[in-house]
C-alpha positions in Angstrom: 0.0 0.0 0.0 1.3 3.2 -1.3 1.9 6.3 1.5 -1.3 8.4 1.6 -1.5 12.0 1.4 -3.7 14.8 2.5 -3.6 19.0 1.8 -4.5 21.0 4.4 -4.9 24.8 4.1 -3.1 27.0 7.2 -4.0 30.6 6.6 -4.1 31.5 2.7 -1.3 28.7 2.2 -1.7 24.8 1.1 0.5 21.9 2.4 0.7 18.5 1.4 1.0 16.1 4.0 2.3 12.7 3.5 2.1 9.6 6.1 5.3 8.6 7.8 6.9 5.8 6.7 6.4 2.8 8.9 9.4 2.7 10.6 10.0 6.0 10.9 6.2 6.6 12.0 7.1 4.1 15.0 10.5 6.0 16.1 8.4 9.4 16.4 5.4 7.6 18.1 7.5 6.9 20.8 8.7 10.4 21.1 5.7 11.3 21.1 4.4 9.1 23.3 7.2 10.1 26.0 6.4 13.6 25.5 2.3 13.3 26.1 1.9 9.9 27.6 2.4 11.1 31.5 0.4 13.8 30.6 -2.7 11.9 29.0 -2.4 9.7 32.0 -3.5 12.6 34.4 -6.2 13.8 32.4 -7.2 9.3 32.2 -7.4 10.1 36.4 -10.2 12.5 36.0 -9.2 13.9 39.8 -8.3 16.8 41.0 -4.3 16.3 42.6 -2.9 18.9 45.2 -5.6 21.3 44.8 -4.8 21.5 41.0 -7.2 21.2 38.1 -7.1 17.8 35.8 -6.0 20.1 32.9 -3.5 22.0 35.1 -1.9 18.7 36.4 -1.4 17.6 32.6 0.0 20.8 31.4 2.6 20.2 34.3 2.9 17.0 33.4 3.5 18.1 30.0 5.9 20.8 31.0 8.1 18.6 33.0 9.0 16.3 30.2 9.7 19.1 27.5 13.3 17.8 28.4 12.5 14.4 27.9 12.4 14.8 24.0 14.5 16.1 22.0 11.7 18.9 20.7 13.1 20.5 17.5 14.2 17.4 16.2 10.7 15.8 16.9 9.1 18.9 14.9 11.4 19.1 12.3 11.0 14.9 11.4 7.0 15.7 11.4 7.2 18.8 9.4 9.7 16.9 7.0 6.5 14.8 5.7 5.0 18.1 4.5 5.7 19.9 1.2 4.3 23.2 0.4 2.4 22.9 -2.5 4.8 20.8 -4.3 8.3 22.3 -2.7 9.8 20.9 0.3 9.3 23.1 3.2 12.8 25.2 4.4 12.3 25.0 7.5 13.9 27.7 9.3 12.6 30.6 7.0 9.1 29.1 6.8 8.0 29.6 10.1 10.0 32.3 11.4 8.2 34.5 13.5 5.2 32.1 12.6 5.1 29.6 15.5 1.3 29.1 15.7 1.4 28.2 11.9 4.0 25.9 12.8 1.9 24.3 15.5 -1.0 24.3 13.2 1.1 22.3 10.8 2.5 20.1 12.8 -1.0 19.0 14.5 -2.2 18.0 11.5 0.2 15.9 10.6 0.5 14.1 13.9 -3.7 13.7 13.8 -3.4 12.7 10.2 -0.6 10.3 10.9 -2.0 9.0 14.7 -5.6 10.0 14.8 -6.4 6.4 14.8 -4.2 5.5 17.9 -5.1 7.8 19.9 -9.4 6.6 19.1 -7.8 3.4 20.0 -6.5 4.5 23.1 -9.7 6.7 23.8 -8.3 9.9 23.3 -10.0 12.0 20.5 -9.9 15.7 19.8 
């Protein structure tokens, strides 16, 4: 089965999103997985901890493992699946000063490449 492939619009601008390969899809789902994991599993509790929300405890959750993952190399393997148009993204120049497109980009490629694991898991947007 060939790699699939989705365009999504940010703004005025079109990207093209292509799946991960397999084993490269597994080597950032575990990065991933570091990253959110502890964090998913406070919001699983559904209690309030220390006098914190559920959403506060994950956030700090989520926080605390920033350094757990190597960040700009996990965003710049995602965003690598992406073209613009039909151009490879250049990274650097393409979203400087333009962080919430970046984040826009990036969580569409992780729901279009995960969406299904996370429904599996019984975590959905």
């Amino acid at each position: 089965m060939a790699l699939k492939q989705k365009t999504v619009t940010i703004g005025e601008e079109e990207f093209l999103i292509t799946t991960l390969p397999t084993s490269r899809g597994l080597k950032v789902l575990k990065q991933i997985t570091k990253l959110v994991g502890p964090a998913f599993g406070e919001l699983a509790k559904g209690e309030v901890a220390d006098g914190q929300s559920v959403v506060a405890a994950a956030i700090s959750k989520l926080v605390e493992n920033l350094d757990q993952v190597e960040i700009e190399v996990l965003v710049k393997e995602l965003v690598s699946s992406a073209t613009k148009g039909t151009v490879a993204i250049n990274f650097d120049s393409e979203f400087s000063g333009e962080y919430a497109k970046l984040l826009m980009l990036v969580k569409e490629i992780v729901e279009f490449n995960y969406g299904s694991v996370f429904t599996l898991v019984g975590i959905e947007e």
